[in-house]
FIVODREN-18804 format. One record per residue (C-alpha): x, y, z negated. Coordinates in pm, whole numbers, padded with zeros to 5 digits, always signed. Layout:
% residues N
XYZ...
This chain:
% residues 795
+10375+11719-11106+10408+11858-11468+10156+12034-11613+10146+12249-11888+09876+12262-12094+09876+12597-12197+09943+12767-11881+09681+12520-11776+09443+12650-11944+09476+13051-11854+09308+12916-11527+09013+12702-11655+08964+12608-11992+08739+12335-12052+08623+12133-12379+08823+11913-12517+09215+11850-12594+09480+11715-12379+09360+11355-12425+09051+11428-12328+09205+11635-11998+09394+11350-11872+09106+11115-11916+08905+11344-11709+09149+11364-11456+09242+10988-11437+08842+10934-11418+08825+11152-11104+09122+10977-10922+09454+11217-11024+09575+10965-11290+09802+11130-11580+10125+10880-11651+10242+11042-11987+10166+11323-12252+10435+11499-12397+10347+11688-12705+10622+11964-12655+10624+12041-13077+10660+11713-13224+10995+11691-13230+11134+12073-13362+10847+12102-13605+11105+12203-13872+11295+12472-13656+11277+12801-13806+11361+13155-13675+11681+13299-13798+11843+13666-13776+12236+13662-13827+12312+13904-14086+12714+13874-14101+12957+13731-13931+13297+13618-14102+13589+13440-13981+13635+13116-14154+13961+13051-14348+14107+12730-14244+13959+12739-13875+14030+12973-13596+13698+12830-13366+13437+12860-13658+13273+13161-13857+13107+13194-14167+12774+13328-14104+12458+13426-14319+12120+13431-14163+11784+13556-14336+11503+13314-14288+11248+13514-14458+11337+13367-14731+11401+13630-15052+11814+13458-15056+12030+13432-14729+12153+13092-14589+12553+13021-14557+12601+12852-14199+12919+12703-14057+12893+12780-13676+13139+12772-13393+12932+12898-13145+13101+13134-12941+12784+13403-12894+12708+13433-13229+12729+13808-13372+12528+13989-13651+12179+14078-13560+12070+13864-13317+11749+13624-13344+11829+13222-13319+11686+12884-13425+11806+12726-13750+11787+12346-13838+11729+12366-14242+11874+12103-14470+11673+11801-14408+11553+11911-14092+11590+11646-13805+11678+11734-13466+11499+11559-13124+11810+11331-13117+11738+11195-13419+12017+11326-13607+11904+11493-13964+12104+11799-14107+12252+11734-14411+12435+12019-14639+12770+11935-14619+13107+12090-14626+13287+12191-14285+13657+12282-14401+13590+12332-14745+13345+12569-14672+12951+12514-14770+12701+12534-14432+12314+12464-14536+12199+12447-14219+12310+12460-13859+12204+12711-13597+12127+12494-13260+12217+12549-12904+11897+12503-12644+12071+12152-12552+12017+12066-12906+11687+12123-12892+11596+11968-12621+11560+12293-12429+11748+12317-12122+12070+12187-12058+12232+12440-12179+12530+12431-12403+12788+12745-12404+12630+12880-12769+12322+12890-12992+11946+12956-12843+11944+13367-12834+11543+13431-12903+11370+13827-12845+11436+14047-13103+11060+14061-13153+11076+13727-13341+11035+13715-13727+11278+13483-13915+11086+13209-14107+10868+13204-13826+10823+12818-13675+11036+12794-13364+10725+12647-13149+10513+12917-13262+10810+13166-13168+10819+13021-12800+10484+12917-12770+10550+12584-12796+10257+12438-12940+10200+12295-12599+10104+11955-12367+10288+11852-12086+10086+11643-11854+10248+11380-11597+09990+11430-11335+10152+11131-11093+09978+11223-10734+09888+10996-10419+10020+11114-10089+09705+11256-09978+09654+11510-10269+09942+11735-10213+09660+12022-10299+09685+11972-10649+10060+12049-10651+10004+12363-10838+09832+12558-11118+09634+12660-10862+09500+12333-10749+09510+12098-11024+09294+12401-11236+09053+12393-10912+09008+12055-10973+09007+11988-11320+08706+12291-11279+08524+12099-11036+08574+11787-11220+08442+11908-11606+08224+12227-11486+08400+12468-11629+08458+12832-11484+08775+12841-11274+08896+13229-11312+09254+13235-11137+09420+13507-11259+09366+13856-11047+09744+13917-10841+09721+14285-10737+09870+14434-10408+10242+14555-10443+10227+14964-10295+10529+14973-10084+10805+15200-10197+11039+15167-09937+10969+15126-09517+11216+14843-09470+11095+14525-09295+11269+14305-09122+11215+14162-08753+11090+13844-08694+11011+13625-08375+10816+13329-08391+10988+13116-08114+10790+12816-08229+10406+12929-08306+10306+12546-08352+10529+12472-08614+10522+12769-08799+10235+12950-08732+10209+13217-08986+10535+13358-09166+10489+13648-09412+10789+13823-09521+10937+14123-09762+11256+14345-09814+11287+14430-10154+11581+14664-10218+11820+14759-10539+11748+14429-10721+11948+14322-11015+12051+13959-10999+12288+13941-11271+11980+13969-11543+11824+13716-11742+11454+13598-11667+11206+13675-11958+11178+13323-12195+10832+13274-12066+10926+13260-11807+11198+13007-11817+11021+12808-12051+10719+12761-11842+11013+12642-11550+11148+12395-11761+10825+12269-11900+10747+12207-11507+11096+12039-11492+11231+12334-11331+11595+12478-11433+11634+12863-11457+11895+13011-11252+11868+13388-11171+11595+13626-11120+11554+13553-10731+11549+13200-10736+11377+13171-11078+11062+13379-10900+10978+13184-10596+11054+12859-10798+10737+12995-11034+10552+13122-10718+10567+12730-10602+10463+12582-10947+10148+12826-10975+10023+12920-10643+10188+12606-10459+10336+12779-10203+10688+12733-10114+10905+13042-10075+11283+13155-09999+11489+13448-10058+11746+13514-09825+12019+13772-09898+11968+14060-09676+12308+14144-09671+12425+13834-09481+12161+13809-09235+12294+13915-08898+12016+14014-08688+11668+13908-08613+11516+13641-08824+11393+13363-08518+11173+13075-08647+11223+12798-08353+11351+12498-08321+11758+12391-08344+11970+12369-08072+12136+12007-07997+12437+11978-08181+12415+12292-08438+12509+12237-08806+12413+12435-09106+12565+12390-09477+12321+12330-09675+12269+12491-10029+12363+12169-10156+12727+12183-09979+12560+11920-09762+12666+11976-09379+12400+11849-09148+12381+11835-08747+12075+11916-08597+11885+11858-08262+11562+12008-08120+11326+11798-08318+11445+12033-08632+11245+12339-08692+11517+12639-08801+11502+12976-09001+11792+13123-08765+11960+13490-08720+12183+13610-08404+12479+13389-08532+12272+13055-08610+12045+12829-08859+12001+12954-09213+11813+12776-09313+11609+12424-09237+11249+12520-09210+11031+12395-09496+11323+12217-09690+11597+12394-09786+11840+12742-09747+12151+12777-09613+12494+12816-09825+12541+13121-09557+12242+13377-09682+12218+13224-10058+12120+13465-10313+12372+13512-10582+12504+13731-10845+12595+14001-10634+12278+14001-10385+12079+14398-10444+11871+14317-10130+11650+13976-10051+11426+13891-09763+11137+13693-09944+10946+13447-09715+10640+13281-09717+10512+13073-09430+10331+12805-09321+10455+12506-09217+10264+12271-08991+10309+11876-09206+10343+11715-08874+10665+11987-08803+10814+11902-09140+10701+11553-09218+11013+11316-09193+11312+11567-09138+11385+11582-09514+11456+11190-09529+11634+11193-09203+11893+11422-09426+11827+11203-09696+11669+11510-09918+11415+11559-10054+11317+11890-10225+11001+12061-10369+10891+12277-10079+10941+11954-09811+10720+11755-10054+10482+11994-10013+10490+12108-09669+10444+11725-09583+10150+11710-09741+09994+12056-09680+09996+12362-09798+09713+12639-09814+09775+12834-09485+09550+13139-09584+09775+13194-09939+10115+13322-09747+10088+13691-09835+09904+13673-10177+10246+13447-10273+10445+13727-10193+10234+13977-10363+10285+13754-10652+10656+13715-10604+10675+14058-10556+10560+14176-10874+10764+13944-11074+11074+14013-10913+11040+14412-10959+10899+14321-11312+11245+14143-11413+11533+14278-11201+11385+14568-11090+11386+14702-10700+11197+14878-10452+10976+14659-10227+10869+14739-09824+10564+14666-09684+10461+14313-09599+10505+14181-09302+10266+13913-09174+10319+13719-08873+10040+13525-08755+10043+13295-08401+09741+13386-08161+09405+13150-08177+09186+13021-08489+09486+12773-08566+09317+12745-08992+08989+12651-08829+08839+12294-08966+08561+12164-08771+08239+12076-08996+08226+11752-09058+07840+11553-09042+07706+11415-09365+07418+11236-09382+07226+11171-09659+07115+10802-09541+07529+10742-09491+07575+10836-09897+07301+10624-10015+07445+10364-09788+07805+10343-09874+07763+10429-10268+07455+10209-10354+07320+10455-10521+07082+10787-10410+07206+11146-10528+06984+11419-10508+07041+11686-10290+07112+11951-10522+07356+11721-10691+07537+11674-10368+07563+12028-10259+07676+12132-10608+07977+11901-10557+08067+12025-10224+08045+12416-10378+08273+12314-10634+08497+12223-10428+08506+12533-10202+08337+12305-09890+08057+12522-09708+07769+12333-09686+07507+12364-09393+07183+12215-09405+07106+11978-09151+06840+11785-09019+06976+11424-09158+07203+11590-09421+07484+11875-09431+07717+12010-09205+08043+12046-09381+08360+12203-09338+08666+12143-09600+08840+12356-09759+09139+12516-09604+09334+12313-09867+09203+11994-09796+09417+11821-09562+09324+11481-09639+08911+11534-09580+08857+11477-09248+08577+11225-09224+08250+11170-09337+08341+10882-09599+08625+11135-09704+08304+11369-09860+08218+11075-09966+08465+10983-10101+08445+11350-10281+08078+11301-10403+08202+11028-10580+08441+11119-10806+08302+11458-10892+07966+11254-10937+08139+10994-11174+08221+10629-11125+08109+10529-11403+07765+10649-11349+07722+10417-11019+07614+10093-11173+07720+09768-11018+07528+09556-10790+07581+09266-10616+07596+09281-10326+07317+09083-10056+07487+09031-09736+07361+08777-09436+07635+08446-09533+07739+08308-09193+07937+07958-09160+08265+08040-08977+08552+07801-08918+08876+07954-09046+09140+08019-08785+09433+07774-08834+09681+08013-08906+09549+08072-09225+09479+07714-09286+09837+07585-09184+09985+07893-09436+09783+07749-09698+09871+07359-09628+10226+07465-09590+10207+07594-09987+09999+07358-10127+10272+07034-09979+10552+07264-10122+10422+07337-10442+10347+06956-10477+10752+06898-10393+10787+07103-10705+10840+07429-10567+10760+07787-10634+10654+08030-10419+10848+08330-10424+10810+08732-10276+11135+08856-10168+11210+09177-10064+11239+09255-09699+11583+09470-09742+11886+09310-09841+12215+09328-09922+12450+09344-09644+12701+09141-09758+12503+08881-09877+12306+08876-09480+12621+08874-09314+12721+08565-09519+12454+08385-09456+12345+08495-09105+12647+08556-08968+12489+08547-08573+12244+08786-08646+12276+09132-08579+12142+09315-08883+11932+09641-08856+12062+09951-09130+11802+10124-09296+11824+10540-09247+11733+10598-09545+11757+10273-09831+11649+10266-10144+12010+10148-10293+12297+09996-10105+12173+09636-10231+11878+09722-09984+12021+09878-09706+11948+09620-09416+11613+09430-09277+11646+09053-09370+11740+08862-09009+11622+08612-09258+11444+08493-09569+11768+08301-09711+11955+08620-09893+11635+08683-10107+11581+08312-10206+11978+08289-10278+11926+08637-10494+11633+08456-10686+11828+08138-10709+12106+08261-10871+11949+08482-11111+11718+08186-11178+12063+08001-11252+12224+08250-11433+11928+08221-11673+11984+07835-11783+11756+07701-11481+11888+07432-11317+11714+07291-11103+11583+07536-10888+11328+07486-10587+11206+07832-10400+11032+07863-10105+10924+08174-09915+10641+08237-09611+10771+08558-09500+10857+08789-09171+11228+08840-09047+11385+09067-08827+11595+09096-08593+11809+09379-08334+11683+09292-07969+11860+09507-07726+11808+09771-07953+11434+09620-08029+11293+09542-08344+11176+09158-08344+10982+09049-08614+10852+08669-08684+10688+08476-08968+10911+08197-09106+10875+07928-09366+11187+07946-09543+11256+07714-09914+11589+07616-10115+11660+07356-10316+11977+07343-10588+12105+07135-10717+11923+06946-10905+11901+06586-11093+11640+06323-10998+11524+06121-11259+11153+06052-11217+11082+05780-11430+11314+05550-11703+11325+05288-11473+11561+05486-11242+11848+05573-11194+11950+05928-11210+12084+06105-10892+12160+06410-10722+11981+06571-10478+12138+06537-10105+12046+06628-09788+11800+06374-09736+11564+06502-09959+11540+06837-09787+11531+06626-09452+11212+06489-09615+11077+06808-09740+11081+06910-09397+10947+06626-09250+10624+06603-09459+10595+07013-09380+10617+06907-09010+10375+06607-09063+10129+06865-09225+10146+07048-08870+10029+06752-08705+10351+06763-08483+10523+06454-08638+10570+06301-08287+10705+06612-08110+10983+06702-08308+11315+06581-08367+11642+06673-08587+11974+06731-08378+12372+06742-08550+12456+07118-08545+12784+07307-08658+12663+07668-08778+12715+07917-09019+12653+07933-09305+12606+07536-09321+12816+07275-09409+12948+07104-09034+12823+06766-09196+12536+06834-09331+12297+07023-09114+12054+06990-08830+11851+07207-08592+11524+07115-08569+11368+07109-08195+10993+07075-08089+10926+06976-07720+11309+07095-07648+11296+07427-07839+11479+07521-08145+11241+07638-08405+11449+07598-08765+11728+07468-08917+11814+07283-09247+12120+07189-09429+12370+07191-09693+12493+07558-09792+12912+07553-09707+13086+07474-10045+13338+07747-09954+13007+08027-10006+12920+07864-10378+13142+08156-10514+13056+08428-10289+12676+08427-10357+12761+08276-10690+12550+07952-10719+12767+07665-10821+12691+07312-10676+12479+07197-10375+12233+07421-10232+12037+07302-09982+11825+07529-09691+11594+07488-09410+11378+07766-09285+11150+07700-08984+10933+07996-08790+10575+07966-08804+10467+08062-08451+10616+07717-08259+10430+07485-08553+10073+07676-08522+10104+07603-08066+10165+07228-08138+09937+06988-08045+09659+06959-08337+09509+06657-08471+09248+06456-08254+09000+06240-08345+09091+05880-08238+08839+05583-08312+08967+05297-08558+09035+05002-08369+08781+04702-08404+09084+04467-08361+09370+04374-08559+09720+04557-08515+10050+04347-08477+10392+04367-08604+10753+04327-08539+11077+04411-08658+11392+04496-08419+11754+04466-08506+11930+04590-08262+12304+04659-08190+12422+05013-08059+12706+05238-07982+12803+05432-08327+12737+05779-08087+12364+05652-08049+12149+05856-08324+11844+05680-08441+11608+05962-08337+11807+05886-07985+11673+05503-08016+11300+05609-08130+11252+05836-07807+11400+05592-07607+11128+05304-07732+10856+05556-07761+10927+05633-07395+10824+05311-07209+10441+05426-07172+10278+05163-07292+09988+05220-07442+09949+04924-07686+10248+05064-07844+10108+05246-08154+10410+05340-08370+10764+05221-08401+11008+05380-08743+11355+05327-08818+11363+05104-09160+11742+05022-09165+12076+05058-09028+12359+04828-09080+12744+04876-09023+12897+04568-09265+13044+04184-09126+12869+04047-08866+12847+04363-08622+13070+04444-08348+13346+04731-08394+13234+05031-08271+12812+04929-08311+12592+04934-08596+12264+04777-08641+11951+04946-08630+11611+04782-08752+11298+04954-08614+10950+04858-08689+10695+04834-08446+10311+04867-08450+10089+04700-08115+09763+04696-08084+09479+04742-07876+09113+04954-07874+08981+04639-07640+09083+04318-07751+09327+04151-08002+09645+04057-07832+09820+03764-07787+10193+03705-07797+10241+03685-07445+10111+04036-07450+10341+04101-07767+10593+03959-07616+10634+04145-07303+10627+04458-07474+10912+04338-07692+11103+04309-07338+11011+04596-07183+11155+04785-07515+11513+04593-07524+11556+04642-07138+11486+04995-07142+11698+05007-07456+11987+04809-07295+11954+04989-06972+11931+05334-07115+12185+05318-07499+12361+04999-07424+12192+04844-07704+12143+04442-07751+11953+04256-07954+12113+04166-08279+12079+03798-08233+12228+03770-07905+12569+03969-07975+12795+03670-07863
């Protein structure tokens, strides 16, 4: 919300510039993003009056023109502005003057002929966007006279940047209530006298829909001018606001909004047909938008209809069908009041949004309806003249504007603040802000303002008492709770083991964003089905991730594209996915690792990364899960992996990730040259694995042997380890793969496969008969089971 200063201050003027107002509003919560100082940059702009106009000599487009600028000698001008004639009142940029684009007039010579100045457009000045001729000022201005004095631009324009739940303050109106209650000073809003009716028109209207729209105020005004130009202070104080000036009808109720905060519409009388009928739409109607937006509607829609359909969408925007324009003499103005929870989301649905929705979304006044058009009224008549009817205020049956008091207790401030606030203090506060304020036996009994949607609690007045009181008057204090021992729950624990292993790996945690590029999701979860967004931010974020791989790709390759080459990312996030028309959504531990060149030490040899070091990335995250024994890596063929270089990874049976090498024929498409390895495993399966137990340290020494043995090439060494894990014995404490071996000496179609195994016992140190018959129970359950053979015996 833009606020002008000056216009500010015709509500409440307190000490103190408009540094020194933004600080005070920033202090109380509404923070103030920017100050514009509106006269900074046309300081040397002067007031003009054209005296002659001349044709010039050598061009047909330009004129020779002399302008007084109270100066005792006239200036010469070169100007081809098309409205320029003798007489009329304009701004002149003087030799050495320099313009808010930062170009400086110079005198020069246009066609031979002298100019010593140039006479500026509004565009030029930074003005409006206007650009068909030079600025035409009132005739009441003197030449010589500074353009910001002129135009009253000697002016602040503050960047009040709201949160959600202050949509009160989206006004004059309420940001001068405020900044009153905030600094102390007088609040005098400025008196808006009742229009006598001239005419007896009025137009029907039936309130289908009394819980949407519950009030709805209305006027006929009759004979209106449209084709005339709204007054300059009144344009200016739009386009300070950020508002563009387009005729008298629209220019009104756009004012109406920025100073009383209510949202209003003119329809064109002329091109309603029938009753007005607030209700809601009928499944399948359209209605063309203002916009030349087309938009089908269902009964969830609340509609401003006639006899012949919607004219508008309640609370957002008017209808192409009954739009004012330069031949309307008759407009319907209405006022109403919108319930939020009737308006709240429809805007995005049509992916709009406009002032009024903004507003009725967050609230607006419901007792300020007919004073708007009062006010709308009398500026309308004032500038295109007209006869108005009477008002017409419809209003739905039952106390629909009535808040319920709210309980605050005095022991409840002390509490939550830290601080006590006398009582007078605290019912000063609540005045200024328009709350009634009971006593009560503990405290108050108060009920909000009409205005204040978002105060419906007790720590809400708190909340209130506050910032009117002034943080910075509640000194710190520690604070002296009872400290209880609690165990952390393991999720949080295994989150923060998870990062702490990666980060030692050398990688760095990253925080993606959880929309994506489609392309870039398809590509790299080509199974999944992806979930659009209604209403993205940008096309690049128009789907939910199905996973966390197209935002670590995204990161990798801008990481690339900045002279990073090795690149390791990983990612604890949640993905989603489209079940039977169900949004899924699970945490997963995603990382990638490009390619990169390992040279850890000068007595080394440097190498590339492969897939082996992401198999033992994964394996040490596993091992940090305590489910080293459970899980197990399994060849897999799918997208967007390379065939020959990825694996699922399944615990107790179940798949619960998947690593590998990115396909080399997707390098180019996500634009990451050389390898790029993945894995990404969900959370959930880890965290039910069996945890760590305590297990006493045996008294007795351990024992050791090594196996070579032969087996079929199809036999996978995580194949041989469950198959010599699975005997049952329990003196068998461990057995790892430490070799395999395809060269001379083993039989086509075998290779050799050296395993190391770990006995021992809790009871007693065993002997090698003992050994020894665990050694044959392995090889016959590996010969009867894989077809495997001892390496020694092939024959």
């Amino acid at each position: 919300m833009l606020l002008s200063e000056q216009w500010l201050r015709e509500w409440t003027n307190p000490a103190g510039d408009a540094r020194e107002l933004a600080e005070r509003f920033t202090a109380g919560g509404l923070e103030i993003g920017h100050i514009a100082q509106l006269a900074e940059s046309i300081e040397a702009i002067r007031v003009a009056e054209v005296l002659t106009v001349a044709p010039h000599p050598d061009a047909d487009r330009l004129r020779l023109v002399e302008v007084n600028t109270g100066e005792s000698a006239a200036l010469r001008i070169v100007c081809g502005a098309p409205n320029v004639t003798a007489g009329m009142k304009t701004a002149l940029a003087p030799v050495g003057a320099r313009l808010p684009g930062g170009v400086r007039i110079k005198k020069s010579k246009i066609r031979g002929q002298p100019s010593e100045g140039m006479l500026c457009s509004a565009a030029e000045l930074g003005l409006s966007d206007e650009t068909s001729g030079i600025l035409e000022l009132p005739s009441a201005c003197v030449p010589g006279t500074p353009l910001s004095q002129a135009l009253h631009l000697d002016d602040a324009v503050l960047d009040l940047e709201l949160t959600p739940n202050r949509g009160d303050c989206l006004s004059m109106r309420g940001a001068s209530r405020e900044l009153a209650a905030l600094t102390g000073a007088a609040w005098h809003p400025p008196e808006i006298p009742r229009i006598t009716p001239e005419i007896q028109t009025c137009w029907p209207v039936v309130l289908t829909e009394s819980a949407g729209c519950p009030r709805y105020v209305s006027r006929v005004i009759e004979a209106i001018d449209n084709t005339r130009a709204s007054p300059t202070w009144l344009t200016e104080r739009l386009r300070r606001c950020g508002v563009r000036a387009l005729s008298p009808a629209v220019d009104v109720t756009n004012y109406v909004l920025l100073e009383l905060g209510q949202p209003m519409h003119a329809f064109d009388l002329d091109k309603l047909e029938g009753d007005i009928q607030v209700r809601r739409a009928r499944p399948g109607e359209t209605l063309e938008l203002i916009n030349d937006q087309l938009v089908t509607l269902d009964e969830d829609v609340l509609v401003i209809a006639d006899d012949k359909g919607p004219v508008a969408l309640a609370g957002v925007m008017g209808g192409v069908r009954t739009e004012v324009d330069a031949a309307t003499t008759r407009v319907l103005l209405e006022s109403a009041f919108f319930a939020p929870e009737m308006i709240a989301g429809r805007a995005r649905r049509f992916k709009l949004h406009t002032e009024a929705s903004h507003r009725f979304e967050r609230g607006v006044d419901p007792g300020i309806q007919a004073l708007a058009v009062e006010r709308a009224t009398a500026l309308l008549v004032e500038i295109a003249g007209g006869q108005a009817g009477p008002v017409g205020d419809l209003a739905a049956e039952g106390n629909w504007q009535h808040r319920p008091p709210i309980e605050l207790r005095r022991a409840r401030i002390n509490r939550v603040l830290g601080i006590e606030i006398p009582d007078q203090e605290v019912e000063r506060i609540l005045a200024a802000l328009g709350f009634e304020c009971r006593a009560a036996e503990t405290g108050w009994m108060v009920t909000p303002a009409a205005h204040r949607f978002d105060v419906r609690i007790e720590e809400d007045l708190i909340e209130e008492i506050a910032r009117l009181y002034g943080y910075d008057r509640i000194e710190p204090q520690l604070p002296r709770p009872a400290i209880a021992a609690t165990i952390p729950a393991d999720r949080p624990l295994a989150i923060a083991a998870a990062t702490e292993l990666l980060r030692s790996r050398g990688f760095h945690e990253v925080i993606t964003y959880s929309f994506v590029r489609p392309d870039l999701s398809s590509m790299l979860t080509p199974q999944a089905n992806l979930l659009a967004i209604v209403n993205p931010l940008s096309e690049d974020q128009s789907v939910m991730r199905a996973s966390l791989w197209p935002g670590l790709v995204a990161a990798t390759q801008y990481n690339r594209n900045r002279q990073q080459q090795g690149v390791r990312l990983f990612e604890i996030g949640s993905r989603f996915r489209n079940h039977d028309q169900n949004l899924m959504q699970d945490t997963v531990i995603s990382g990638i690792l490009a390619e990169e060149i390992h040279c850890p030490h000068w007595s080394t040899t440097p190498r590339r990364a492969d897939f082996f070091d992401l198999k033992g990335i994964v394996e040490a995250l596993l091992e940090r899960f305590a489910c080293r024994a459970q899980y197990r890596f399994e060849r897999c063929a799918q997208p967007p992996l390379d065939p020959g270089q990825a694996a699922e990874l399944m615990l107790d049976g179940e798949r619960i990730g998947i690593c590998g090498r990115l396909h080399p024929a997707l390098n180019k498409p996500v634009g990451i040259e050389g390898d790029v390895f993945l894995f990404e495993i969900a959370l959930d399966p880890l965290l039910e694995a069996v945890r760590p137990a305590y297990r006493r340290i045996s008294a007795y020494p351990s024992v050791r042997r090594d196996l070579s043995i032969e087996l079929p090439r199809t036999v996978t060494a995580g194949t041989l380890l469950d198959c010599v894990r699975g005997i049952g014995v329990e003196t068998l404490m461990d057995a790892e793969l430490f070799d395999v071996y395809d060269g001379p000496g083993v039989s086509e179609g075998y290779r050799s496969m050296s395993i190391h195994l770990t006995l021992g016992s809790d009871n007693e140190t065993l002997d090698e008969p003992a050994v020894e018959q665990v050694i044959g129970q392995i090889l016959t359950q590996v010969e009867g089971t894989l077809g495997g053979r001892l390496r020694s015996q092939q024959g």
